[in-house]
C-alpha positions, -999 to +999 in steps of 0.1 A: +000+000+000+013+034-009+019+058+021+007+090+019+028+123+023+024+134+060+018+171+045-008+165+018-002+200-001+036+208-005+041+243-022+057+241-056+086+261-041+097+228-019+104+213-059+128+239-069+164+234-064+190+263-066+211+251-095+200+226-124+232+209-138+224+200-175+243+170-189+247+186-227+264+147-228+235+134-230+209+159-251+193+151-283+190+170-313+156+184-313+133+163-341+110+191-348+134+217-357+142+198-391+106+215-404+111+248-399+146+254-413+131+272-448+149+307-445+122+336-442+098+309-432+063+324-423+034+308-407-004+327-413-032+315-398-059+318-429-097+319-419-121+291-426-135+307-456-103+311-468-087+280-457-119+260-473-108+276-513-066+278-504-062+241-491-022+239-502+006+263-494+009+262-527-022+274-539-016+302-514+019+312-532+000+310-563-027+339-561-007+359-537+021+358-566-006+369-590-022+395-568+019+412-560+020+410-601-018+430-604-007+454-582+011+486-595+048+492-588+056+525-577 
C-alpha cells in the first residue's frame, strides 16, 4: 500500500532546487526543428473561408504571386 505524504499540499517552491546541472552529454538533437529550417519561413493562420478555397501552401503562393504581379509598382 502506498503511504501517503504526511503534508498532503507541498508548495511548488519545496520542488525547486538552486542550481540545475544539464548533462549537454546526454541531449538530443531536437526532431522538430528539421521542419522549420526554410529561410524567411512564415506561418499565417488563414480563416475558414479562406482555408476551405486555399487548401495547399501552394495554392496560397500561387494567387498571392498573381495578386503582388496586379498590383502597381511604384
Amino acid at each position: 500500500m502506498n503511504e501517503m505524504p504526511s503534508d498532503p499540499i507541498s508548495s511548488p517552491e519545496d520542488d525547486l532546487q538552486p542550481e540545475y546541472r544539464f548533462d549537454y552529454q546526454k541531449a538530443k538533437p531536437n526532431r522538430f526543428a528539421a521542419r522549420n529550417q526554410a529561410e524567411n519561413l512564415r506561418v499565417v493562420v488563414l480563416d475558414d473561408d479562406v482555408a476551405r478555397v486555399f487548401t495547399t501552401p501552394e495554392s496560397v503562393n500561387k494567387a498571392l504571386r498573381a495578386l503582388i504581379e496586379a498590383i502597381p509598382q511604384s
